[in-house]
N, C-alpha and C positions, 0 to 999 in steps of 0.2 A: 113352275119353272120348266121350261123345254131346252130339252137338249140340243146339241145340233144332228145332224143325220150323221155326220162321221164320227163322233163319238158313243151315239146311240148303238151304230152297229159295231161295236168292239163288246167281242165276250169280257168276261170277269177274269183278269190277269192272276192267273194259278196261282203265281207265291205269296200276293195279298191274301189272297184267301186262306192257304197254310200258315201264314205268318199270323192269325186271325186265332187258327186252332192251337198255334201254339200258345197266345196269349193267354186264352181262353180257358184250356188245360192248365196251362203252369198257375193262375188264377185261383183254380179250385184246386190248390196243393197238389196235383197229379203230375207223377212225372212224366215228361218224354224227350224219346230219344231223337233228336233230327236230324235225319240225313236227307235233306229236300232241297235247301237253299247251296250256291258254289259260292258261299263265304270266306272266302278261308280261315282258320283256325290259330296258323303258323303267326306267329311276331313279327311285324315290318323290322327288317335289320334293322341292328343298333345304325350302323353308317349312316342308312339312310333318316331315321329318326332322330340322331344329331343334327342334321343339315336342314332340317326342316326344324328344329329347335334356333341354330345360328341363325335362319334367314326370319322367322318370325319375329325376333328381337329386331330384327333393323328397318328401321322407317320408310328404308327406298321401298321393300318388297310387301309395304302396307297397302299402296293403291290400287286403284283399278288395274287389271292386265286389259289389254287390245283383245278382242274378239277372238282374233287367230292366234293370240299367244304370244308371249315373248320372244323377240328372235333368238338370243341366246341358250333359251329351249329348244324350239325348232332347230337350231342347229346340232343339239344335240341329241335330235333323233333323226337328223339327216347321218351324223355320225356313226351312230348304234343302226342303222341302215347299214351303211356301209363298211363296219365291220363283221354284221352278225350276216348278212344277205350277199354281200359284193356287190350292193345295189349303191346307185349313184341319185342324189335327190337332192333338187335344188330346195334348200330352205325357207327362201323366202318366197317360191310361188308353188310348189308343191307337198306343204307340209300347213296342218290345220292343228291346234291345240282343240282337245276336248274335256267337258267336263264328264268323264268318262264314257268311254267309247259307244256305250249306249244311244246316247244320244245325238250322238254324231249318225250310229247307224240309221235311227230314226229322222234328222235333221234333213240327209242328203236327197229323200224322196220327198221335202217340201220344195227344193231346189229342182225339180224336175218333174215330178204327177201331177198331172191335171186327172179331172174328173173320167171314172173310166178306165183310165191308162193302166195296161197291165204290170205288174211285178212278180216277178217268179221266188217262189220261197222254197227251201227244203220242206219237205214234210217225209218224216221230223226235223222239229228243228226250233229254234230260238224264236217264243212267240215275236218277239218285238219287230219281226220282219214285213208279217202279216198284218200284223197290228199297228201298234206303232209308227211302221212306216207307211204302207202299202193302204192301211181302211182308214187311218187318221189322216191319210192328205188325200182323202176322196180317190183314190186309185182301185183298182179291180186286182186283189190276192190270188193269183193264180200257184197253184204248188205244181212241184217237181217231186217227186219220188226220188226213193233211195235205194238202188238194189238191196236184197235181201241179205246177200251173203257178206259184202263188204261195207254197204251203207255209201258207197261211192256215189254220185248224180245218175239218174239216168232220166237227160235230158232229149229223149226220142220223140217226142210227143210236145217239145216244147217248142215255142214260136217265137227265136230271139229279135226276128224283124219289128216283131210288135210290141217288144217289153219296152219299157223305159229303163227298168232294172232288174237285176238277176241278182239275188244275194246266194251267195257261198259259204260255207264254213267250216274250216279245215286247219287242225284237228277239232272233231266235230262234238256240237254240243245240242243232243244227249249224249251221242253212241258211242264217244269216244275213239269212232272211226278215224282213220290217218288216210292222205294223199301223197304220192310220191310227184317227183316234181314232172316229171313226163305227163304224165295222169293230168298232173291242172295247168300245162303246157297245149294240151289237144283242147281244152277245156276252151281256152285264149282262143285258143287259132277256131275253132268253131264258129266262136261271136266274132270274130274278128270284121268281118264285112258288114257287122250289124251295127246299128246305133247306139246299141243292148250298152249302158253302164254295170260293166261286174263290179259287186261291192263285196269286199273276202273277207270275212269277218278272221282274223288272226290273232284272237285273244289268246288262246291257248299255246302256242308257237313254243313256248319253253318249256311246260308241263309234256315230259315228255320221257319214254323210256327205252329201254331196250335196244340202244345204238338209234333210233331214229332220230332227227333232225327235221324239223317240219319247216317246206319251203317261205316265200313271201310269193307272192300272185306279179308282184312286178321283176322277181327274176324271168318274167317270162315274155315281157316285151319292152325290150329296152326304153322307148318312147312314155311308155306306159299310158300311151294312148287310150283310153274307153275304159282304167284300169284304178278301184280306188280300193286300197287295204286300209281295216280300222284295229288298230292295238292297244294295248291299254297295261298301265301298271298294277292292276287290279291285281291278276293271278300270281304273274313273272314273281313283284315283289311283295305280295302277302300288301296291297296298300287298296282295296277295297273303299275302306269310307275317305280316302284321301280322293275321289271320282277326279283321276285323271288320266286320260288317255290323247289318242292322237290320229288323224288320218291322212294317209298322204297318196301321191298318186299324182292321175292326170289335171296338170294345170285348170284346164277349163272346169272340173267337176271342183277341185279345190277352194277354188274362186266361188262357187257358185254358194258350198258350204257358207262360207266364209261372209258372205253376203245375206245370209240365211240367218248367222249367227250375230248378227250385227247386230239385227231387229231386234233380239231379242233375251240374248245376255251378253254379258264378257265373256273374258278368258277364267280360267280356273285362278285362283290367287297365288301371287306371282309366287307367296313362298313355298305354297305347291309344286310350282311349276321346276323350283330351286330344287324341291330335294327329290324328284322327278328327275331330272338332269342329271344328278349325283350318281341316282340309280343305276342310271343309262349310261354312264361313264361307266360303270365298272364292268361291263366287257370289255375285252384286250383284244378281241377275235371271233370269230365265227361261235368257239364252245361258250359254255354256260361258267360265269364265277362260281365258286366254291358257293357263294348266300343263294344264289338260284338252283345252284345242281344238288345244293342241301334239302332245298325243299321238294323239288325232285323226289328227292330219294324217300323222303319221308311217306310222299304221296304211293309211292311203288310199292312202299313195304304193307302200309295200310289193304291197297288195293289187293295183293298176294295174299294177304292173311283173311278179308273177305272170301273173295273168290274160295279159296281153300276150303271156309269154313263153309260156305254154301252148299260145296258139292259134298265136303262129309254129311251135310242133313238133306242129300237129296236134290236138290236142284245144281241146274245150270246156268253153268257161271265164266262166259271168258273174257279173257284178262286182255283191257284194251291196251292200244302203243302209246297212250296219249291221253291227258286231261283230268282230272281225278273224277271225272265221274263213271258207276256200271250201271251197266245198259242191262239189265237184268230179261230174257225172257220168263212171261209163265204165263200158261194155260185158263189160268183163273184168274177170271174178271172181277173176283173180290178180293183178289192177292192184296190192295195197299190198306184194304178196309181191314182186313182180318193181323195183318202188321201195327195197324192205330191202334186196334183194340188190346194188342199188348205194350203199347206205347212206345212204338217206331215207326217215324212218319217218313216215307218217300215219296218220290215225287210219281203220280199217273201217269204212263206214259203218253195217254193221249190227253195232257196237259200241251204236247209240242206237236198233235196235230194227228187226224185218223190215224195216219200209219204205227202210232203208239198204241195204241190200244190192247196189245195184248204183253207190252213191256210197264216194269217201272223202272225209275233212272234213282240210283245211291248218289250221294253227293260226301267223298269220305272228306269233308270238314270236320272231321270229330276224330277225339285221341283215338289209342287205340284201346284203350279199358272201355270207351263206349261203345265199339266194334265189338270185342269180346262177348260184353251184358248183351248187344243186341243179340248177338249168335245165341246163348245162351238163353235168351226170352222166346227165341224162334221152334227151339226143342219142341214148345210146347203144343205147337199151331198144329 
C-alpha cells in the first residue's frame, strides 16, 4: 500500500505518540502524571450541559446540520462578536460552523494551496499549521520565528507577496505569549497590500489573566478583507470532545471554507451547535461570565503555584498572561526524558518545531494534588 506524497511527508503527530505512552504505561499498572495534552480538566457548566441534554431529546435537532452550520448558530457568534470584540459580522456570509476549529484551521489551506505554494507558520507553534494545513494540501511550510524575549512574530525575512497564507496565534500556543492590539494592528497593515490570507488562530482569547484581554484580528480592519479568525468552545467552555468551533472573517475565504466543507462532511450536530449557542449567550459584554472567569481563575492559581514551585527546586519559570500552558526553559536536552522516568510527561518542545528545542511546554489540565506530587517527584531529579 502506497502512500500519497502529501501524507508521506508529515512527521508523526507528538500527541499521538504520548497518548501512545500513556496507554502503554498505565497498561503495565505504572503511574503517570500528564501534563502534555491542552485537555481541559474543568466540567462543562451545568447551563451549558442542560441545554445540550434539552436539545438532544428533541427530534428537530436529530438531523443533518448544513455544512456551514445552522444559522441560528451563526448568529450567535455573530453576536458573542459583537459584544465580546465590538465587531460587527454578517451571519450569513461571514461566519462558518466548525467541527472544532482544528479543522477548519487545516480545511482553509485546501481552499487555496496549490502544489508549492508557500504558508508561513510560527516556529513555535501549533503543528497542525505546517502539517495539516500547509504539507497535507501539497504547499511548501515556510516558518517565521518568534523573538526571543516576547515570542511576538518576527516576520523580517518573510515574503507576504508569495504566501498563500500566514497563520497567527495569539494568545499563543506553546509560549503562552500575549499580543496587544496595536501589535497585531501593524501586523494587518503590513499584509495589507498582499494577497497573504492571515488565518489567527484565537482559541485561547478567554484563558486569560492579569487584567489582559486578548484582541480578535478583525478589530483591526473593519472590512476584514484578507482577514479569517478561528475560535472554538474547546477551552472558553471546558467543551473539548463536544468539537465545536467557528471561523469567520472575510466573505470570500468564508465561502471558500464553506465549499471545502461541503465535499466533505456536515455541520457539527445541530444539538451541539444548540448548547454552543447557550454558551455564547451568556456574555452580557466585552468581560468574561462568572462560568468562564471561574475557570480562568482556576487556571491562574494552578499556574502560580507551578511556577512557585519550580523556582523553589531551582529552575526558571515565568508566569505567562494567557493560556494554561508553561513554556518552561532548560539547558538539558534530556529534561522531558528524565521527568518520564519519574513519571511526568510533558510536552518537547521541539514537538512545535526547532525553535523548541531547548523548552518543554506544561499543560496544567490536572488538579492541583497532581501539581503538588509532580513538584514533589522532581526533588528527586
Amino acid at each position: 500500500m502506497k502512500f500519497s506524497y502529501n501524507l508521506s511527508s508529515l512527521p508523526e503527530y507528538p500527541f499521538a505518540r504520548m497518548e501512545e505512552i500513556i496507554r502503554k504505561r498505565r497498561s503495565l499498572g505504572q503511574k503517570i502524571l500528564a501534563f502534555n495534552i491542552g485537555d481541559p480538566d474543568l466540567p462543562t457548566p451545568d447551563f451549558i450541559t442542560d441545554a445540550l441534554i434539552y436539545a438532544v431529546k428533541r427530534n428537530d435537532y436529530a438531523g443533518y446540520s448544513s455544512a456551514d452550520g445552522e444559522p441560528w448558530f451563526r448568529e450567535a457568534v455573530a453576536e458573542w462578536y459583537r459584544r465580546r470584540f465590538g465587531v460587527e459580522i454578517d451571519p450569513e456570509s461571514e461566519v462558518c460552523a466548525l467541527i472544532g476549529s482544528k479543522e477548519g484551521l487545516a480545511n482553509i489551506a485546501r481552499a487555496f494551496v496549490d502544489k508549492d505554494d508557500a504558508v508561513l507558520y510560527p516556529d513555535p507553534g501549533y503543528p497542525v499549521y505546517a502539517n495539516g494545513a500547509a504539507r497535507l494540501s501539497g504547499g511548501k511550510a515556510v516558518r517565521y520565528v518568534l523573538k526571543n524575549d516576547s515570542f511576538l512574530p518576527d516576520l523580517s525575512d518573510a515574503s507576504p507577496l508569495h504566501a498563500k497564507l500566514l497563520y497567527l496565534n495569539y494568545p499563543h500556543n506553546p509560549t503562552g505569549a500575549v499580543i496587544d492590539r496595536e501589535e497585531l494592528a501593524g501586523i494587518v497593515e503590513e499584509f495589507a497590500s498582499s494577497d497573504t490570507i492571515l488565518c489567527y488562530d484565537n482559541a485561547y482569547s478567554e484563558i486569560t489573566f492579569s487584567g489582559y484581554s486578548a484582541p480578535s484580528v478583525l478589530q483591526c480592519r473593519k472590512d476584514h478583507t484578507g482577514l479569517v479568525e478561528f475560535h472554538s468552545c474547546s477551552k472558553t467552555f471546558c467543551m473539548t470532545g463536544y468539537r465545536i468551533g467557528f471561523a469567520v472573517g472575510d466573505k470570500r475565504a468564508i465561502d471558500a471554507l464553506k465549499k471545502v466543507k461541503s465535499q466533505i462532511d456536515s455541520g457539527p450536530p445541530k444539538f451541539i451547535q444548540y448548547a454552543a449557542s447557550v454558551a455564547l449567550q451568556s456574555y452580557t459584554g466585552s468581560s468574561k461570565p462568572n462560568s468562564v472567569q471561574e475557570v480562568a481563575d482556576v487556571y491562574y492559581k494552578r499556574m502560580s503555584e507551578l511556577c512557585k514551585g519550580l523556582e523553589e527546586l531551582g529552575y526558571k519559570a515565568k508566569m505567562p498572561r494567557a493560556t494554561f500552558y508553561l513554556w518552561q526553559k532548560t539547558d538539558d536536552a534530556s529534561y522531558a526524558e528524565k521527568l518520564l522516568e519519574r513519571g511526568i510527561l510533558v510536552t518537547p518542545g521541539n514537538a512545535f518545531g526547532d525553535a523548541g528545542k531547548n523548552y518543554v511546554r506544561w499543560s496544567l489540565t490536572q488538579p492541583m494534588e497532581v501539581i503538588y506530587e509532580a513538584l514533589e517527584l522532581m526533588k528527586r531529579l
